[in-house]
N, C-alpha and C positions, 0 to 999 in steps of 0.2 A: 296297492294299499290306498285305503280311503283316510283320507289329512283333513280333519278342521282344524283350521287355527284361528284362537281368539287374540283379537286384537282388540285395546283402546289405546294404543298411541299414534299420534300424528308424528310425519317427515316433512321435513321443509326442505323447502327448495329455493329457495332465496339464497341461497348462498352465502349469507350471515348462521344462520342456530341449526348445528349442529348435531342437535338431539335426535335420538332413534336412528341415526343414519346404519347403525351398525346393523339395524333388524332386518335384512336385505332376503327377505321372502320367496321374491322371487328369484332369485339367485343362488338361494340355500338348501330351498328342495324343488326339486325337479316334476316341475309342474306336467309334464310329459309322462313322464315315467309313472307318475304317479298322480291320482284324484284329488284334488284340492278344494277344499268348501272353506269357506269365510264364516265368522259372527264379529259383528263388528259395532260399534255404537260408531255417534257421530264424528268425535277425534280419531278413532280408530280408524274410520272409513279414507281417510285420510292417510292413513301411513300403509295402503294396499295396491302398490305401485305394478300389477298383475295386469295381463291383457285379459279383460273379460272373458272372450272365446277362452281361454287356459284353466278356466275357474269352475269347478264345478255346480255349485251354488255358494249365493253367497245371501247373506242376511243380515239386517240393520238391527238393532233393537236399541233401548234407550241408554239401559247400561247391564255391559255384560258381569257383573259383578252382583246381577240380582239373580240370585238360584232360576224362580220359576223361570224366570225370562231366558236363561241362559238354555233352562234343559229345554225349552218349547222350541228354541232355535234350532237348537242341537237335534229333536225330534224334524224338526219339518227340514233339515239338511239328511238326515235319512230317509225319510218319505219319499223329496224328489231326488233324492243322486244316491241311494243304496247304502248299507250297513257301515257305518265307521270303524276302524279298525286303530284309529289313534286321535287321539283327542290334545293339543298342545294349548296350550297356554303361559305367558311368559311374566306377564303381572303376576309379583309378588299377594296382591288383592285377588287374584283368581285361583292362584292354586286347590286353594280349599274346596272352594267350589264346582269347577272343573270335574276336582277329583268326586264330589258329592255327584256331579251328574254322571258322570263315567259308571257309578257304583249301580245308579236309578235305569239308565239305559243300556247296561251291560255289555259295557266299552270296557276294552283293555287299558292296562295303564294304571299310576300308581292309587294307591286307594285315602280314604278320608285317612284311614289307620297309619297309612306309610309316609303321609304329608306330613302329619304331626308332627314328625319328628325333627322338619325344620319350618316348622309352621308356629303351633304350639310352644311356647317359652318355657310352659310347666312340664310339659309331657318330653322334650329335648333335655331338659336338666334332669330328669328320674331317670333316663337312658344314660346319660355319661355318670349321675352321679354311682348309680349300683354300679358301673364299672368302675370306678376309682376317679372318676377325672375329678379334680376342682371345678366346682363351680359355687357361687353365692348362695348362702343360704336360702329358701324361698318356701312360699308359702300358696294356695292357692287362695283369693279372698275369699273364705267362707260367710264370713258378718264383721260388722266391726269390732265385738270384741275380740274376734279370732286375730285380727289384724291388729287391736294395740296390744294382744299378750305377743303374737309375734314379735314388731317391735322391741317390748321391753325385755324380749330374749336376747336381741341382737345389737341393742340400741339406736339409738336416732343418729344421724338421718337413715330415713330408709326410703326404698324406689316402688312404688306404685305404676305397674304397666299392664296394658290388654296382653293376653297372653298370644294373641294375633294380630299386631300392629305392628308398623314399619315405619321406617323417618323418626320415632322418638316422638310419634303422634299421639295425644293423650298420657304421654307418660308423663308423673309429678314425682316429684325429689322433696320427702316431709321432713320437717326437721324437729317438729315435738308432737307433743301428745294431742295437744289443744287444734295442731292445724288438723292431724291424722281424723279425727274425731271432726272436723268440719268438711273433709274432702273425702272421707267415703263414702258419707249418705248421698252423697251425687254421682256415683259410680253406679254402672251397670254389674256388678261384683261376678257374675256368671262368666264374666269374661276377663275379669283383672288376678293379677297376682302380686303378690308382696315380696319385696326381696330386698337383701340386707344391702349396705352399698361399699360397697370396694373403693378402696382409696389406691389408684395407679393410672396411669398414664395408658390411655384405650389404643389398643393396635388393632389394624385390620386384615384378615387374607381374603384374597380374589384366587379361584383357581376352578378347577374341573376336577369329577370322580367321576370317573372310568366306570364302566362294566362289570368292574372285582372289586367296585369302593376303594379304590387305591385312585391315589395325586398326583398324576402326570405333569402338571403345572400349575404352582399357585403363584402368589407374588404380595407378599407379605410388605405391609405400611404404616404409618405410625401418623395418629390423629392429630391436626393444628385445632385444637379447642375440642368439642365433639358434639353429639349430633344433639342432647338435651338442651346445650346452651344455644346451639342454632336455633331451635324452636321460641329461642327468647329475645333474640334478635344479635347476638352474638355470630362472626364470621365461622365458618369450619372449611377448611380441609385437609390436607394428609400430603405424607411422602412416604416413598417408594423407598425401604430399608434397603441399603448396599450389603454385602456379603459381611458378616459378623456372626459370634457365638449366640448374639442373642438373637439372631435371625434364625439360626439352623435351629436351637430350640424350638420357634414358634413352628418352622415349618415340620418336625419331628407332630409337636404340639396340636398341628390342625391335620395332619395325617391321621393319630389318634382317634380325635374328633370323630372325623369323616366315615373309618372304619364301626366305630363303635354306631353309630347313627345308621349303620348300612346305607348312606347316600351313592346313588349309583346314576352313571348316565345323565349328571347333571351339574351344571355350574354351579359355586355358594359364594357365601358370601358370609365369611366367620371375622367375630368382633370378639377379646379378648384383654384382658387386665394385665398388664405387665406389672407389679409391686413392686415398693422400694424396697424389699427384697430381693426381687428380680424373680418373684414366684410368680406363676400364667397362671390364671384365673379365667377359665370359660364366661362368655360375659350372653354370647347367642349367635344363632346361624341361620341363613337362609339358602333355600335350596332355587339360587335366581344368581343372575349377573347384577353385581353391583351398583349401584343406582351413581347418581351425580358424574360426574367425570371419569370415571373409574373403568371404565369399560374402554375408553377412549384413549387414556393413558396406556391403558395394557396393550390394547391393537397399537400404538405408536413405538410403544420399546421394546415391545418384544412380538410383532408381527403377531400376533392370539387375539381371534377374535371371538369371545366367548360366547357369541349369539351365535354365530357360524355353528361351533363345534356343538351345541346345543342342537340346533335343528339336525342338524347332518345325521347323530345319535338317533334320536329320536323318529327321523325318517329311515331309519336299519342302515344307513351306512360306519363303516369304519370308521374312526376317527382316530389319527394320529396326529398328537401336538406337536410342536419342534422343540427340543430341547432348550433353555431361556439362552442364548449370546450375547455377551459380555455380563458388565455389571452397572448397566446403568443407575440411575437414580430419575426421578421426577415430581411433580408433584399438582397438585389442584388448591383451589380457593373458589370459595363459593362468597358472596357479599350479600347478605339476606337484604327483603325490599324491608325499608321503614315501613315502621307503625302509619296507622291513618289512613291507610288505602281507600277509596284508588286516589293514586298521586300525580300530578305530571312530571315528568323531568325535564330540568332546567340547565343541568351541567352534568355530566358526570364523563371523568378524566380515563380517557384509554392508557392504560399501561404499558402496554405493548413496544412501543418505540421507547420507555425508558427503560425497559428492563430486557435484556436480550435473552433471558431463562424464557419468557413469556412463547411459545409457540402457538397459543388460541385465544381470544379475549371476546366474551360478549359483553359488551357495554350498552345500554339502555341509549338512543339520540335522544337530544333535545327535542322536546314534542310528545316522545311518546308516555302513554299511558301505565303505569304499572297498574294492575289488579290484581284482587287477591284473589286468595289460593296456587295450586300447583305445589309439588314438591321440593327436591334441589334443581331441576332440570326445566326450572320457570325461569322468566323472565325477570332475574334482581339485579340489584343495585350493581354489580357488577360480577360475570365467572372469568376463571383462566385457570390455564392449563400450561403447566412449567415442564421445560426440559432441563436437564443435565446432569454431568457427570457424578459431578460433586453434589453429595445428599446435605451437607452442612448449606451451600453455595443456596439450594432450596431451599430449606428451610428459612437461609433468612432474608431470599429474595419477599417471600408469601408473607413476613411479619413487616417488610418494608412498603409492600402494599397494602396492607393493610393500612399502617402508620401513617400512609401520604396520598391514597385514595379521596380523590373529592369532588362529594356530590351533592347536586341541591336539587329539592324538588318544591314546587307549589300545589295550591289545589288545581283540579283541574277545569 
């Protein structure tokens, strides 16, 4: 079998930032056994820890996230090393695309039609809703007045989001008529949808769908803020729900999901409305491993490394999960960088030694530079990563950090 795989994330090796380390390429498909080719842009090129000789061809380009460039790579890794027979990509941003060149070069593998469905926001919600699931009311933006009659169907506030956007990137939360009317004429509308806004408490599943769309392993968590207010500068992260009625619900709940969506042969990542009801409310899914901490938590409590079991799939082998042991709990916090970038930092306080939940902490030193951009998985104000038993015990380790975190930064 002939393997590209696209890459744009870097590994470090500093033995401080622990991001990507889980993407372990060369360890995950058997470069022997099998053809390997690269596309890579310039952070990517970086997280491709392969002994050259093992590598089929391999290719730079500026960024793999732009169609032409991606399929011309993809063209000239066929010219010199022969027909592709699988094409991976593991960015959430690549999917789409991927699957567009896959369709242009007549590569196996899932199509623009079958991404949708955890790509797409609009086109995920008409598949669960004809089957019965809950989910928000929504709308695709057609013009703005399609979008304030929606609105005044459902009332204000209402959620303005790319129907293919990740992180809570470009998404705006309207609250009357007068803002809705001054922030759609600035949208790209071809790609936004309108949707009514749910009042609950956001939970999340991490898990894998098998071969028959059935969920060998998920592991179901519950939001510390959530990802709209991160974007505003507000902390976010999550813990790891202990065994409870309202856990077997969700995981019943993201089974459903998973089946109805026919997601198969791939890890997701399902976000969902808990009501003061206690009614679940489909909120979106993606067909990837969990972004921020999330991947890292699960490899620590319950030995599941969902980029492993991704590739391994994807490269024709078997994949059996291990059953989850015991009932841990854990949990993450992300501390987004302040406004004003770029900033220097001046102090900011390790947690780690007060709080013994703490198992990972990246803290900024004194000196360095924050800059902007990057997602949860950049360099902020401060991450960490909690262990224990006790899910209460987390949760209010993460709001004491929060409470007593202290950091100054200057210009630089």
């Amino acid at each position: 079998m002939h393997i590209v795989l696209v890459n744009r994330w870097p590994r470090f090796s500093d033995g401080i930032r622990w991001d990507n380390e889980l993407t372990r390429y060369e360890e995950f498909i058997d470069h022997d056994k099998h053809r390997v080719s690269y596309v890579v842009d310039a952070l990517g090129a970086e997280g491709v820890l392969v002994d050259p000789a093992r590598i089929a061809h391999f290719v730079q380009v500026e960024d793999v996230n732009d169609y032409d460039a991606l399929r011309s790579a993809v063209q000239e890794v066929t010219e010199k090393a022969g027909p592709v027979d699988q094409l991976i990509a593991l960015s959430e941003f690549t999917l789409e695309i991927a699957a567009r060149v896959r369709v242009a070069l007549g590569i196996p593998g899932p199509s623009p039609e079958q991404v949708a469905v955890y790509r797409d926001k609009v086109r995920m919600k008409e598949v669960l809703a004809e089957a019965g699931v809950r989910v928000p009311r929504f709308a695709p933006c057609a013009d703005l007045e399609s979008c304030v009659a929606f609105a005044g169907s459902t009332g204000y506030p209402v959620i303005l989001k790319p129907v293919d956007g990740a992180a809570s990137i470009g998404v705006h939360r309207v609250d009357d008529e007068a803002e809705l009317r001054e922030i759609v004429p600035t949208l790209d509308l071809t790609r936004y949808e309108i949707e009514e806004f749910v009042t609950g408490v956001i939970h999340h599943v991490d898990g894998f769908a098998d071969a028959r769309c059935e969920v060998p392993f998920q592991v179901a968590s519950v939001y510390v803020n959530d990802c709209l207010a991160f974007g505003s500068g507000s902390p976010l992260g999550s813990v790891v729900l202990r065994e409870s009625e309202l856990r077997t619900r969700i995981e019943d709940f993201t089974r459903e999901c998973i089946a109805v969506l026919g997601m198969y042969d791939t890890p997701f990542h399902l976000e969902l409305f808990v009501t003061e009801s206690g009614e679940l409310v489909f909120l979106e899914v993606g067909g990837r491993v969990g972004g921020s901490e999330v991947p890292h938590l699960v490899n620590r409590l319950f030995g599941v490394n969902l980029y492993e079991a991704w590739l391994r799939a994807l490269s024709g082998e078997s994949v059996d999960l291990p059953p989850k042991s015991g009932d841990p709990s854990g949990g993450w916090l992300v501390l987004p960088k302040p406004d004003g970038l770029p900033l220097r930092v001046r102090r900011a306080s390790p947690m780690k030694e007060r709080f013994e939940t703490v198992w990972r902490e990246l803290v900024p030193r004194p000196g360095q530079v924050l800059e902007p951009g990057g997602s949860y998985d950049a360099l902020h104000s401060g991450r960490f990563i909690l262990l224990h038993e006790d899910q209460q015990r987390v949760t209010d380790d993460i709001h004491r950090i929060i409470e007593t975190f202290e950091f100054e930064v200057e210009q630089p």
